[in-house]
Structures are given as C-alpha cells and as structure tokens.
DRENZA-288567 format. One record per atom (N, C-alpha, C): residue number from 1; residue in one letter; chain; x, y, z. Coordinates in nm, 4 decimals. Atoms other than C-alpha are relative to their C-alpha. Example, Ala and Ser with C-alpha at 12.3 -4.5 7.8 and 13.67 -1.06 7.14 Angstrom:
<rs>
r i:1&aa:A&ch:A&px:0.0890&py:-0.1190&pz:0.0000 $
r i:1&aa:A&ch:A&px:1.2300&py:-0.4500&pz:0.7800 $
r i:1&aa:A&ch:A&px:0.0900&py:0.1200&pz:0.0000 $
r i:2&aa:S&ch:A&px:-0.0820&py:-0.1190&pz:-0.0060 $
r i:2&aa:S&ch:A&px:1.3670&py:-0.1060&pz:0.7140 $
r i:2&aa:S&ch:A&px:-0.0770&py:0.1090&pz:0.0730 $
</rs>
This chain:
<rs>
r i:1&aa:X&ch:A&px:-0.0589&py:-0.1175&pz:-0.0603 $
r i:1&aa:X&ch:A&px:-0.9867&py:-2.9651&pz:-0.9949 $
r i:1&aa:X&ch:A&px:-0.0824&py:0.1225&pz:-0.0394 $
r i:2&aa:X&ch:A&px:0.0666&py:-0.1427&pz:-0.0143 $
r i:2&aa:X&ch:A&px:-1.1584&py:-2.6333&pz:-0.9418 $
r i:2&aa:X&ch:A&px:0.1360&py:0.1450&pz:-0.0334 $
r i:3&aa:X&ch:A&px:-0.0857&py:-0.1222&pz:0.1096 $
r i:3&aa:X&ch:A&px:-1.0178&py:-2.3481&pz:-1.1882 $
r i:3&aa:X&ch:A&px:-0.1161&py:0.0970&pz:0.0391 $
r i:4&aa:X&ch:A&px:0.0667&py:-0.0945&pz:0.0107 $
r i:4&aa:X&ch:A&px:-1.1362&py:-1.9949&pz:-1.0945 $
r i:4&aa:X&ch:A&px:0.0599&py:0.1379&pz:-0.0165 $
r i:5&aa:X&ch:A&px:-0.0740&py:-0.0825&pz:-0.0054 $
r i:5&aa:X&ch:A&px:-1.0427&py:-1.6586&pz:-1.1724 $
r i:5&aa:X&ch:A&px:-0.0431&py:0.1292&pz:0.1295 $
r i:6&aa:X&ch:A&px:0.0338&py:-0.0699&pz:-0.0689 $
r i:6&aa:X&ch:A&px:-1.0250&py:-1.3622&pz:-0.9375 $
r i:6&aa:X&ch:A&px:-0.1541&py:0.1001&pz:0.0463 $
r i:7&aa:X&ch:A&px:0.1355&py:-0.0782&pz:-0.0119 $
r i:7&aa:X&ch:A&px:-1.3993&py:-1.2017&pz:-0.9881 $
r i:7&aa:X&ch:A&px:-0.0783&py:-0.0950&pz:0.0651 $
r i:8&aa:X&ch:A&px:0.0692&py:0.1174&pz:-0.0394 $
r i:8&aa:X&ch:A&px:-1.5363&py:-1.5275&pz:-0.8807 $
r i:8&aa:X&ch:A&px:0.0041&py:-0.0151&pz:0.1599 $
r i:9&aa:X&ch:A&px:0.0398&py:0.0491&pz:-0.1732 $
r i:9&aa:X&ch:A&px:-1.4577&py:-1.5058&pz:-0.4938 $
r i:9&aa:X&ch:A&px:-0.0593&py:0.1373&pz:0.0277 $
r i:10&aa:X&ch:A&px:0.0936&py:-0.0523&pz:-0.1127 $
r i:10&aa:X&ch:A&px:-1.7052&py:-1.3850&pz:-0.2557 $
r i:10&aa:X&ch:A&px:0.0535&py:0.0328&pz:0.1204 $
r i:11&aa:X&ch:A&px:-0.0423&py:0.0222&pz:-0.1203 $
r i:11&aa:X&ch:A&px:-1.5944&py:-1.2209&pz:0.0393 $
r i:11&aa:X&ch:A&px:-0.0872&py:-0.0303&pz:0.1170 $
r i:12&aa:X&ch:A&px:0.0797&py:0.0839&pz:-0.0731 $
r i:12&aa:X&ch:A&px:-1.7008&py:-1.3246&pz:0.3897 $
r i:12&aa:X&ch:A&px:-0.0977&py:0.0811&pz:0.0394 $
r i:13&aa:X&ch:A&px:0.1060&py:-0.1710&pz:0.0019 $
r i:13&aa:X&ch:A&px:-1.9074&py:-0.9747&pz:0.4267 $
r i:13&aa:X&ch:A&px:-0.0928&py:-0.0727&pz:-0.0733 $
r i:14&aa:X&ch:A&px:0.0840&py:-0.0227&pz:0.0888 $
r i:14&aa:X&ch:A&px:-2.0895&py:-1.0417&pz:0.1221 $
r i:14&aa:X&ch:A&px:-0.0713&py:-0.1393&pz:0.0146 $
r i:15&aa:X&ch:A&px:0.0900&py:0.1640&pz:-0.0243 $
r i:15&aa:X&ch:A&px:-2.1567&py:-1.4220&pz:0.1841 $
r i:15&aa:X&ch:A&px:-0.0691&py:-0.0321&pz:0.0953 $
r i:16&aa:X&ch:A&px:0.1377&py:0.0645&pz:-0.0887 $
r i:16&aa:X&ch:A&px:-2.3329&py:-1.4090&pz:0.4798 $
r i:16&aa:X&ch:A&px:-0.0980&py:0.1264&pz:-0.0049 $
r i:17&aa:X&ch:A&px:0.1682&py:-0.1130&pz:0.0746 $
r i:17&aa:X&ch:A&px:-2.5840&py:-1.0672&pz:0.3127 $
r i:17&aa:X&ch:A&px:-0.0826&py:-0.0831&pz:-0.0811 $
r i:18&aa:X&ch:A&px:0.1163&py:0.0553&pz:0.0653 $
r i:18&aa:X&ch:A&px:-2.6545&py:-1.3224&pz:0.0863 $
r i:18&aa:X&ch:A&px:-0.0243&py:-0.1162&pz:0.0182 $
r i:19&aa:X&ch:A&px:0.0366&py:0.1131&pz:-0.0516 $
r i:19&aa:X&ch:A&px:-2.6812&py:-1.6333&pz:0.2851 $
r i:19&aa:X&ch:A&px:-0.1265&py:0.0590&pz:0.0836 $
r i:20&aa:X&ch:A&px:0.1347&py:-0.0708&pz:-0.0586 $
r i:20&aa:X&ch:A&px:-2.9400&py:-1.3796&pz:0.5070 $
r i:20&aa:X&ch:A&px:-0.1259&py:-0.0141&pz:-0.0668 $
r i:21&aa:X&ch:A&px:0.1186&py:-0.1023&pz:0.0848 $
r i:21&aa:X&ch:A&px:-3.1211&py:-1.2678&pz:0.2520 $
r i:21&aa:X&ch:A&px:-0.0688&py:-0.1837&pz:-0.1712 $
r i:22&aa:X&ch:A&px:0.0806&py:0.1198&pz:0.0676 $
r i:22&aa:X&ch:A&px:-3.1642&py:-1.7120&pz:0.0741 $
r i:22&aa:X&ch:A&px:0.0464&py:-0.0046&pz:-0.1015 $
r i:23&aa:X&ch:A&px:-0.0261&py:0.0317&pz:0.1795 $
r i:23&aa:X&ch:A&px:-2.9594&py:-1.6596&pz:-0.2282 $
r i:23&aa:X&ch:A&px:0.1195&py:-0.0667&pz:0.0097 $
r i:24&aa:X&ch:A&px:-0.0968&py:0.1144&pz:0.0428 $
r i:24&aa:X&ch:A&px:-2.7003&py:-1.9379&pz:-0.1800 $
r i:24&aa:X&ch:A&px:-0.1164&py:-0.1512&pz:-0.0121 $
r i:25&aa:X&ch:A&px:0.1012&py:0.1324&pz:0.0515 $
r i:25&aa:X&ch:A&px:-2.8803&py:-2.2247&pz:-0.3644 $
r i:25&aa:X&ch:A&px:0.0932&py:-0.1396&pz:0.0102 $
r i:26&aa:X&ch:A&px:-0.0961&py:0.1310&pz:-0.0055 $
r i:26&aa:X&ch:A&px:-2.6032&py:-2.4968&pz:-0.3160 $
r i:26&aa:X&ch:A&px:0.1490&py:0.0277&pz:0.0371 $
r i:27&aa:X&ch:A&px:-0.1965&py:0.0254&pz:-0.0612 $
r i:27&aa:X&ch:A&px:-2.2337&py:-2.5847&pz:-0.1580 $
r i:27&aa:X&ch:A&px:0.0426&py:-0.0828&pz:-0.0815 $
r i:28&aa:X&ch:A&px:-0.0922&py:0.1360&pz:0.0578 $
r i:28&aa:X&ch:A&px:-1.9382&py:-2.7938&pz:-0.3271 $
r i:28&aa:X&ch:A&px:0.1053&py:0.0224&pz:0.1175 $
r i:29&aa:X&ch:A&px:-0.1632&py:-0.0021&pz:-0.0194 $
r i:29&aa:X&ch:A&px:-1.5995&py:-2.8537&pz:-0.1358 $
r i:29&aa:X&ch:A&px:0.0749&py:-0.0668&pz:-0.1096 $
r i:30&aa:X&ch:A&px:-0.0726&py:0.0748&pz:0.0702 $
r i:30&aa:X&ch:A&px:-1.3739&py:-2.9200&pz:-0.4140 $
r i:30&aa:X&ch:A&px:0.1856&py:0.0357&pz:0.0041 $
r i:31&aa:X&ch:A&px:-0.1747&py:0.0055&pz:-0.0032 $
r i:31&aa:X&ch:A&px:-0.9834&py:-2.9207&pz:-0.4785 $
r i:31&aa:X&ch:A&px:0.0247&py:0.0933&pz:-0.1049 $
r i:32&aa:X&ch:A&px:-0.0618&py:-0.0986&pz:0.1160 $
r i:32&aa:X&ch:A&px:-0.8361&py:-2.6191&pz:-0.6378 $
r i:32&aa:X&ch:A&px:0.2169&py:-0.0183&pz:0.0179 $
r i:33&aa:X&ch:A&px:-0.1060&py:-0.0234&pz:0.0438 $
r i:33&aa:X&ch:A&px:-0.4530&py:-2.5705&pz:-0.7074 $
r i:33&aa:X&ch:A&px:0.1040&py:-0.0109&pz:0.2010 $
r i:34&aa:X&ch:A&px:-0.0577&py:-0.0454&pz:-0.0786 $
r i:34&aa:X&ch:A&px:-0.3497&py:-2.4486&pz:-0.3290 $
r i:34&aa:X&ch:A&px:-0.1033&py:-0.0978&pz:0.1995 $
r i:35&aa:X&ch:A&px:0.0534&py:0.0856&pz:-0.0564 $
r i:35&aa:X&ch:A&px:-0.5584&py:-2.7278&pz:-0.1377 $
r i:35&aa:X&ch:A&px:-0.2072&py:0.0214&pz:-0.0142 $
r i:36&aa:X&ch:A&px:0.1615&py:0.0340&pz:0.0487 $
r i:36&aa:X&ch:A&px:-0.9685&py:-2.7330&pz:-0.1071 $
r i:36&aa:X&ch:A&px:-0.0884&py:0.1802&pz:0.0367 $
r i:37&aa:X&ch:A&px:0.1133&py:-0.1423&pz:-0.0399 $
r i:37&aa:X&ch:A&px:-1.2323&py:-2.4029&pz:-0.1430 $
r i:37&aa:X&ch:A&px:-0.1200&py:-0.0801&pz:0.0039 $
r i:38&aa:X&ch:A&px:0.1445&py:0.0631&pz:-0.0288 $
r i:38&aa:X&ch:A&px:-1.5902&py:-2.4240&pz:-0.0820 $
r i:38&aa:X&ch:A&px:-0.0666&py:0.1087&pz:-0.1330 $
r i:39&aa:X&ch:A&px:0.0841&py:-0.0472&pz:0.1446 $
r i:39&aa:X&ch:A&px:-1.8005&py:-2.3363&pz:-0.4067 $
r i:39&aa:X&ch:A&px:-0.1537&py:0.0335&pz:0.0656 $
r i:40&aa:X&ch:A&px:0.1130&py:0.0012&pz:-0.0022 $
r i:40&aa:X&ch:A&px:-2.0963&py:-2.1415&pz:-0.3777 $
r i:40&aa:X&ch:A&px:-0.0891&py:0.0420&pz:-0.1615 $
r i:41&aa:X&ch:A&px:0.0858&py:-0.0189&pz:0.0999 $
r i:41&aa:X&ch:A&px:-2.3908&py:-2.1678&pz:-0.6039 $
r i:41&aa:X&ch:A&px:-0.1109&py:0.1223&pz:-0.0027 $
r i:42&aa:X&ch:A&px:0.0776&py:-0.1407&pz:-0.0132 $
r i:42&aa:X&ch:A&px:-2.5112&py:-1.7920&pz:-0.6081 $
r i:42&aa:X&ch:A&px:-0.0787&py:0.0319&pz:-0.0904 $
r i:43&aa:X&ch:A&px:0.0923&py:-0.0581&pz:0.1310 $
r i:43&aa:X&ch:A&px:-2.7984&py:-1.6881&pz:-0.8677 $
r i:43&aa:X&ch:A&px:0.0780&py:-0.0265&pz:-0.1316 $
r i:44&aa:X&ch:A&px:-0.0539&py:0.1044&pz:0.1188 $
r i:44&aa:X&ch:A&px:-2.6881&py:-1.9718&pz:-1.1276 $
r i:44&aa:X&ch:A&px:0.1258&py:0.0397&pz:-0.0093 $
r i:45&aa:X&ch:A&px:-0.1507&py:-0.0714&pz:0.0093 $
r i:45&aa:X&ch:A&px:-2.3217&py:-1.8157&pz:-1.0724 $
r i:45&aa:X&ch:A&px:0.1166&py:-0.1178&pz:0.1415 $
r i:46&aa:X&ch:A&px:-0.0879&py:0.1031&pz:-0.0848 $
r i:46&aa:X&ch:A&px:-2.0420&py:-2.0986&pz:-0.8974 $
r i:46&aa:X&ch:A&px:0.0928&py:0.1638&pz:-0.0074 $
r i:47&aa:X&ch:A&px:-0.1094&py:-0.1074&pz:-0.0528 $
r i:47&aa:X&ch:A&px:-1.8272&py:-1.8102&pz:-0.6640 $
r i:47&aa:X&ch:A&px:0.0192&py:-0.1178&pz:0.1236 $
r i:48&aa:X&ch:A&px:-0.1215&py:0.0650&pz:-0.1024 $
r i:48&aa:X&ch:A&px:-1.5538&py:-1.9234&pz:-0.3918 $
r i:48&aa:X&ch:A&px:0.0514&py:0.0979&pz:0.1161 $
r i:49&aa:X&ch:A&px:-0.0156&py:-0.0482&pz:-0.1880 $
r i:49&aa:X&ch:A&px:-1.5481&py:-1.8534&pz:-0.0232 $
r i:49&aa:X&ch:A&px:0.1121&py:0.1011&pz:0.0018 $
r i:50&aa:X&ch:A&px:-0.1151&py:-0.0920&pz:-0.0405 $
r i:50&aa:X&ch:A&px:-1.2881&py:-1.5573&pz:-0.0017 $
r i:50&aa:X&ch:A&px:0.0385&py:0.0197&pz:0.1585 $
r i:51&aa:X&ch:A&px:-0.0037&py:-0.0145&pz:-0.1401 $
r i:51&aa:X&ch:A&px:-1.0962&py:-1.4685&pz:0.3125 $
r i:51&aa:X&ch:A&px:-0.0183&py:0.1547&pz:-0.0331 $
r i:52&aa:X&ch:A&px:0.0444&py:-0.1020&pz:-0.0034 $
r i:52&aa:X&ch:A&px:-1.1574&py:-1.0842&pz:0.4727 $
r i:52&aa:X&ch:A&px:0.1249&py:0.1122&pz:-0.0791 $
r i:53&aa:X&ch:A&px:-0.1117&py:-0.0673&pz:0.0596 $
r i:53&aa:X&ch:A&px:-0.7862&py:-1.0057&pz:0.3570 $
r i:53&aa:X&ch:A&px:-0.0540&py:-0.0155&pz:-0.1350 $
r i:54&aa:X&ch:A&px:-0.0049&py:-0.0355&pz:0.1599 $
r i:54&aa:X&ch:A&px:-0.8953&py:-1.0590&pz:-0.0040 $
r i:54&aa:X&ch:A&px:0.0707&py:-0.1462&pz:-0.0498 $
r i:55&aa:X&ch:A&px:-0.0479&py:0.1088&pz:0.0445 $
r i:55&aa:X&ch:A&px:-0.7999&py:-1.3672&pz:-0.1941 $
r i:55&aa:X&ch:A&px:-0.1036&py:-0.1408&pz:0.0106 $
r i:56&aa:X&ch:A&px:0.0976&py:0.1297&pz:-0.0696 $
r i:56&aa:X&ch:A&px:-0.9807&py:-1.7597&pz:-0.1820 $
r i:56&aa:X&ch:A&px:0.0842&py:-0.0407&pz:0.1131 $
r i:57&aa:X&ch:A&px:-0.0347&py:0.0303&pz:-0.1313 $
r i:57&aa:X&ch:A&px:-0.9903&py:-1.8673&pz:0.1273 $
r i:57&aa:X&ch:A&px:0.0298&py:-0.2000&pz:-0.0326 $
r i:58&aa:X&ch:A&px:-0.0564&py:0.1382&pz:-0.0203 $
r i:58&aa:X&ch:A&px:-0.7703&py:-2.2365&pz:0.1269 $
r i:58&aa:X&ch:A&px:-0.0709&py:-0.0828&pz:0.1200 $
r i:59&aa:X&ch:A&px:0.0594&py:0.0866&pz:-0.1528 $
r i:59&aa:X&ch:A&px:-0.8822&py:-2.5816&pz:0.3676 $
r i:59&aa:X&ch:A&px:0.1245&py:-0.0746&pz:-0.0498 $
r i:60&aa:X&ch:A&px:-0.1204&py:0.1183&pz:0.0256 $
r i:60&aa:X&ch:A&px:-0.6278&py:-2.8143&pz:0.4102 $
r i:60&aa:X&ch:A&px:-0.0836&py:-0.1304&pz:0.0466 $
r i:61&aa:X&ch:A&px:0.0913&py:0.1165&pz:-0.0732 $
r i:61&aa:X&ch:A&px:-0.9153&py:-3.0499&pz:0.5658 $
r i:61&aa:X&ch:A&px:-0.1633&py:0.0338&pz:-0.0512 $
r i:62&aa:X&ch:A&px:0.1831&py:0.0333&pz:0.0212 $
r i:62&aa:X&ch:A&px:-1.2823&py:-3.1628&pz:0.4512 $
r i:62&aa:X&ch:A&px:-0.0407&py:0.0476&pz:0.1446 $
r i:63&aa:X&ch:A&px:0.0230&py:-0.0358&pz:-0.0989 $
r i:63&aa:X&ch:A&px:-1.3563&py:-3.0986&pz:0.8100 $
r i:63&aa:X&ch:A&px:0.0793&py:0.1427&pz:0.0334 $
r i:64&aa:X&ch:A&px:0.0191&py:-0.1412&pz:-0.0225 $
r i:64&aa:X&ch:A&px:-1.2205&py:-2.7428&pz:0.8340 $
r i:64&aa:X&ch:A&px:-0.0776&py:0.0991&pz:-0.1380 $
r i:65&aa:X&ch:A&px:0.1171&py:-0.1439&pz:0.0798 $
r i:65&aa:X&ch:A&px:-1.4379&py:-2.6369&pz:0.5107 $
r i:65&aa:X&ch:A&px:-0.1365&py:-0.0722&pz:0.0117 $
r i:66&aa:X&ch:A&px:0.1211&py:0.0005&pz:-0.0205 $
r i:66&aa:X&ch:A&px:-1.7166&py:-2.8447&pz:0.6394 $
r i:66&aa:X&ch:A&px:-0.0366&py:0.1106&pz:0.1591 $
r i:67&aa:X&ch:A&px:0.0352&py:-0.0934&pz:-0.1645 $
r i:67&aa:X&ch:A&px:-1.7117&py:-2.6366&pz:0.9756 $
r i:67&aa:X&ch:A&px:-0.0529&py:0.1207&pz:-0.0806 $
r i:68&aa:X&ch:A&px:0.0333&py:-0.1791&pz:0.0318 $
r i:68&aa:X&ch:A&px:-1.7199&py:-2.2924&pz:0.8231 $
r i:68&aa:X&ch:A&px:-0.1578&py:-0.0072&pz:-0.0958 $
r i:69&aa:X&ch:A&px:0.0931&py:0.0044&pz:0.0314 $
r i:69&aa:X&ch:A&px:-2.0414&py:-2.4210&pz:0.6186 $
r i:69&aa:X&ch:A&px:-0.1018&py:-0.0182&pz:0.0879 $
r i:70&aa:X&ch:A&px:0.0432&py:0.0463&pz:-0.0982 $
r i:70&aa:X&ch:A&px:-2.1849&py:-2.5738&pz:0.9032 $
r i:70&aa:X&ch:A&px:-0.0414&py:0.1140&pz:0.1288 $
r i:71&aa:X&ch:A&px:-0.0215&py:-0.0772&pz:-0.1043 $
r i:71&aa:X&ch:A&px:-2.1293&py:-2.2787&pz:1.1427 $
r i:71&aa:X&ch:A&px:-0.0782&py:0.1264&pz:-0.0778 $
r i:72&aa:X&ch:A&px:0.0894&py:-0.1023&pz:0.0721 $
r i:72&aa:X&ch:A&px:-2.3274&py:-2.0534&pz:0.8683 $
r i:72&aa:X&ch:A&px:-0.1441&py:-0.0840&pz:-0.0414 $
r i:73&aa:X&ch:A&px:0.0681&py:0.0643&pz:0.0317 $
r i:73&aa:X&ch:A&px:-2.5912&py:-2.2995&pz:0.8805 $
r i:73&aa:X&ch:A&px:-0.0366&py:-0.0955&pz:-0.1470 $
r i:74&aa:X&ch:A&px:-0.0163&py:0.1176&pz:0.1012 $
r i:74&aa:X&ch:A&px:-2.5261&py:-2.5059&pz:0.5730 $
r i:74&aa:X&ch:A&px:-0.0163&py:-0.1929&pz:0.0124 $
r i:75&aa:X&ch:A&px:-0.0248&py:0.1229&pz:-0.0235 $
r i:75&aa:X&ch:A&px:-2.5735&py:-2.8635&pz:0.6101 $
r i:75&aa:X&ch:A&px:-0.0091&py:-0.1179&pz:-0.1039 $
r i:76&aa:X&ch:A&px:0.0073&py:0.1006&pz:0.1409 $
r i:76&aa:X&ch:A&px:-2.6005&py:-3.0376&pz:0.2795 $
r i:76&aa:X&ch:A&px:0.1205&py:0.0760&pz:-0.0978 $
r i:77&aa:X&ch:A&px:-0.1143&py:-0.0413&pz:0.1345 $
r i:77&aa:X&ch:A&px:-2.2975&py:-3.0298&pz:0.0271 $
r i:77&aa:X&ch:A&px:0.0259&py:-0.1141&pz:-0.0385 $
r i:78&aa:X&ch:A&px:-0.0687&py:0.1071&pz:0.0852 $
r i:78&aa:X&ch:A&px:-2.1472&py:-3.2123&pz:-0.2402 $
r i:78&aa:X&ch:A&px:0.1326&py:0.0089&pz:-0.0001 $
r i:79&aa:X&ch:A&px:-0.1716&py:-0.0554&pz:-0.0072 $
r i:79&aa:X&ch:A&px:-1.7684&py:-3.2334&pz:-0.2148 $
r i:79&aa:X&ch:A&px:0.0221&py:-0.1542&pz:-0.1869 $
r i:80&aa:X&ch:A&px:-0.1064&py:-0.0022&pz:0.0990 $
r i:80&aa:X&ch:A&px:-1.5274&py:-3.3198&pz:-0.5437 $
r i:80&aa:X&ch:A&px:0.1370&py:-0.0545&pz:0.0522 $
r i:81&aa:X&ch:A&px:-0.1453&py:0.0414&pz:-0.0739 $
r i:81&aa:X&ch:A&px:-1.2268&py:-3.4859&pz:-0.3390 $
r i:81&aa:X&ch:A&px:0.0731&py:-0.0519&pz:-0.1356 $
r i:82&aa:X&ch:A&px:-0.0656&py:0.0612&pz:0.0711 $
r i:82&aa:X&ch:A&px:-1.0980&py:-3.5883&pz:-0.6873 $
r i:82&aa:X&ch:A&px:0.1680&py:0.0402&pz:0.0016 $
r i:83&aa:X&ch:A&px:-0.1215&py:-0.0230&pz:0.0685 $
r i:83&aa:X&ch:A&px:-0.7131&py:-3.5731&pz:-0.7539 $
r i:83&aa:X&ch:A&px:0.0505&py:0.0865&pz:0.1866 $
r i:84&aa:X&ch:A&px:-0.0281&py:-0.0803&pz:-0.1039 $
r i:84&aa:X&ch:A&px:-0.7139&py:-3.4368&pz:-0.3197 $
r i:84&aa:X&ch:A&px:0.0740&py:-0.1409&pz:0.0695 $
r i:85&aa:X&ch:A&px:-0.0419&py:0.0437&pz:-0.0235 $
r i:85&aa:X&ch:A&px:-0.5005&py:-3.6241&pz:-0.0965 $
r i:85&aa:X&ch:A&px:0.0130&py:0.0307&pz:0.1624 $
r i:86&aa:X&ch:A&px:0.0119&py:-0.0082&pz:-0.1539 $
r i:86&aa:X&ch:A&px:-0.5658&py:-3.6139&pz:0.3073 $
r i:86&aa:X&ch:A&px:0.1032&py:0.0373&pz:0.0637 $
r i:87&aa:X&ch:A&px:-0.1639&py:-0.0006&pz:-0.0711 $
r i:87&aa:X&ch:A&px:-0.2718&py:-3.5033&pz:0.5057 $
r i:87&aa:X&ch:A&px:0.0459&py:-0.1312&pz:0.0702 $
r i:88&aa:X&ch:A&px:-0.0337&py:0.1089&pz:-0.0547 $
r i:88&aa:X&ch:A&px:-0.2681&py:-3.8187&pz:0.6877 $
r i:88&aa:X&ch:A&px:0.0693&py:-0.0874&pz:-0.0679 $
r i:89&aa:X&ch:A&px:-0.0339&py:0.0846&pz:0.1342 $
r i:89&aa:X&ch:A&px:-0.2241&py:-4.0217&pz:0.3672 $
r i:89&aa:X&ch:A&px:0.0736&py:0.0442&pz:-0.0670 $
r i:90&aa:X&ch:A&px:-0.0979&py:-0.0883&pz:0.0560 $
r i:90&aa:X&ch:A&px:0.0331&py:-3.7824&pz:0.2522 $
r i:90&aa:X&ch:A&px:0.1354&py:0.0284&pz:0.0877 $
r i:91&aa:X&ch:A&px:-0.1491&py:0.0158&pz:-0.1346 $
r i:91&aa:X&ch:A&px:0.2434&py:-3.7868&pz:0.5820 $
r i:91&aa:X&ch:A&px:0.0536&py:-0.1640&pz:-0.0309 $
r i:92&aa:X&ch:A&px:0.0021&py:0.1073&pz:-0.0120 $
r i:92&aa:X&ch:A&px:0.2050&py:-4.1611&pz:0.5705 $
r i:92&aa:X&ch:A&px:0.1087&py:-0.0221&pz:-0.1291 $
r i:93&aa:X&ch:A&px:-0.0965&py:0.0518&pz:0.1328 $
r i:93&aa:X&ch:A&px:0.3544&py:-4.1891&pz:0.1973 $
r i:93&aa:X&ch:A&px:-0.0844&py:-0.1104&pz:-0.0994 $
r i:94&aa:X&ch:A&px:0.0948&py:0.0917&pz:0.0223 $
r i:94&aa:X&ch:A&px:0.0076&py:-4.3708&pz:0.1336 $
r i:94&aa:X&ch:A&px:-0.0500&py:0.0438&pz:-0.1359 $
r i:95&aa:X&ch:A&px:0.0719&py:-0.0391&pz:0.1945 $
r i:95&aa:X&ch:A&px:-0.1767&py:-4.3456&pz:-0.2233 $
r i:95&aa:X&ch:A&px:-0.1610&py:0.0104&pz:0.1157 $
r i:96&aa:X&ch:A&px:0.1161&py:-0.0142&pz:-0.0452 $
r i:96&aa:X&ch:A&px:-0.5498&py:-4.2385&pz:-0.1531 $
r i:96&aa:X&ch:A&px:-0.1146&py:-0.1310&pz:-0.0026 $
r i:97&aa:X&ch:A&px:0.0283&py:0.1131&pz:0.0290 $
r i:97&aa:X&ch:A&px:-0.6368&py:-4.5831&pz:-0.2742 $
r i:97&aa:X&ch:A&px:-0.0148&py:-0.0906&pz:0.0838 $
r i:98&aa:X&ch:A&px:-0.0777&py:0.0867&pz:-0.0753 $
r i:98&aa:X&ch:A&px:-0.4495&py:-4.7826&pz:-0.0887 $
r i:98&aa:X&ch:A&px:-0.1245&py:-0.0812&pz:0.1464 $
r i:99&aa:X&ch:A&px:0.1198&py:0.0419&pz:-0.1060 $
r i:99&aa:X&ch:A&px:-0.6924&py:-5.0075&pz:0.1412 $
r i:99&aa:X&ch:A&px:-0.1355&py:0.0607&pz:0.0546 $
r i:100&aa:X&ch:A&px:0.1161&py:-0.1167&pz:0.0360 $
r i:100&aa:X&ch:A&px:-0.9831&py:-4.7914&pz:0.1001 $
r i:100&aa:X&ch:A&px:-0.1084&py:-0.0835&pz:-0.0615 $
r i:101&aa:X&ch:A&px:0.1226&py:0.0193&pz:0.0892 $
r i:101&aa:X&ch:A&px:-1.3384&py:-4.9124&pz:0.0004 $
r i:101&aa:X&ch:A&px:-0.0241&py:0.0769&pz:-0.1072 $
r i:102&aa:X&ch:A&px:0.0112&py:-0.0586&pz:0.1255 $
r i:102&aa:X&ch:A&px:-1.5015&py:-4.8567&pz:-0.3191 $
r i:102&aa:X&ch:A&px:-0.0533&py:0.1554&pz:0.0821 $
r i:103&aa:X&ch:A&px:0.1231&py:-0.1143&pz:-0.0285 $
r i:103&aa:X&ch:A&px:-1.6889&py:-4.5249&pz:-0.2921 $
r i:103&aa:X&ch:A&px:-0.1440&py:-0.0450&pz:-0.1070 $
r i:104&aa:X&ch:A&px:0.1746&py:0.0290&pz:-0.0112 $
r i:104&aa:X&ch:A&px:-2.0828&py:-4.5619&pz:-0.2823 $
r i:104&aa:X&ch:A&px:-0.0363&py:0.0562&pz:-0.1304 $
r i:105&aa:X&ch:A&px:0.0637&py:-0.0895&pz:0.0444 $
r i:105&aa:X&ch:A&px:-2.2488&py:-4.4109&pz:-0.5857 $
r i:105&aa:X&ch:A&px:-0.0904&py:-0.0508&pz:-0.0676 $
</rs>
C-alpha cells in the first residue's frame, strides 16, 4: 500500500510542465487507502497524480489510471496491485486468488 502525505501530490498543471519539459523518469499504479493513484518518479522524488480541485486523484480501475498515463504519452509502468481487489471480484464475493494463474516474475 502506498502511504503519502499531502506535499507529495502533483497537480495536473504542474505534471504535464514537467512531463514537457522530460522530468518524469518513471510511473507506478499502486493501491493507496481510497483505491489506486499513479506514482510519479520526479527528480529522485515519488509524487502522486493530484486532481485540479486539489487532493490525489483516486482510480477505481488499472485501466482508468492506465488511460490518463497513456493519454500523456506514458507507456511503460510498473503497477503494485498488492492487497487491491478488482471491482468485478469484489461484486462477485470472489478472493483475488481464486482461479487465477500464478503471476509471471
């Protein structure tokens, strides 16, 4: 789980001056408290996608915080799904386990 405090998010202003300007060196999607942020790796500094209101910006889906990377030209990340739980598999009443291959590593 991804622990951050308030100085740590980036808003969306400031993240694409310095996605312009080459200083995001790496993506995570990981699982914080209120479902998944996207971690950026800014000048050796891990900050978190803010929305324009102010606050981290929440995903409830790997596929809605791979879009917003994707759509700022990002295409390589590492995601953290540890201890996250899919909505599907959570409607269902399913464990994340549950008939699931190993994962690759």
């Amino acid at each position: 789980m991804i622990t951050f405090d308030s100085d740590a998010v980036i808003d969306p202003v400031s993240f694409k001056e310095v996605l312009a300007a080459g200083g995001v060196n790496a993506a995570t999607i990981g699982k914080a408290d209120n479902g998944l942020v996207v971690v950026l790796r800014i000048a050796k500094k891990d900050r978190i996608l803010g929305q324009y209101r102010g606050g981290p910006r929440y995903f409830s889906s790997l596929d809605g915080a791979g879009s917003v990377l994707v759509q700022h030209g990002i295409y390589q990340w590492e995601t953290d799904a540890d201890g996250w739980v899919p909505r599907t598999l959570a409607r269902a009443g399913k464990r994340a386990n549950d008939g699931m291959a190993p994962a690759v590593g």
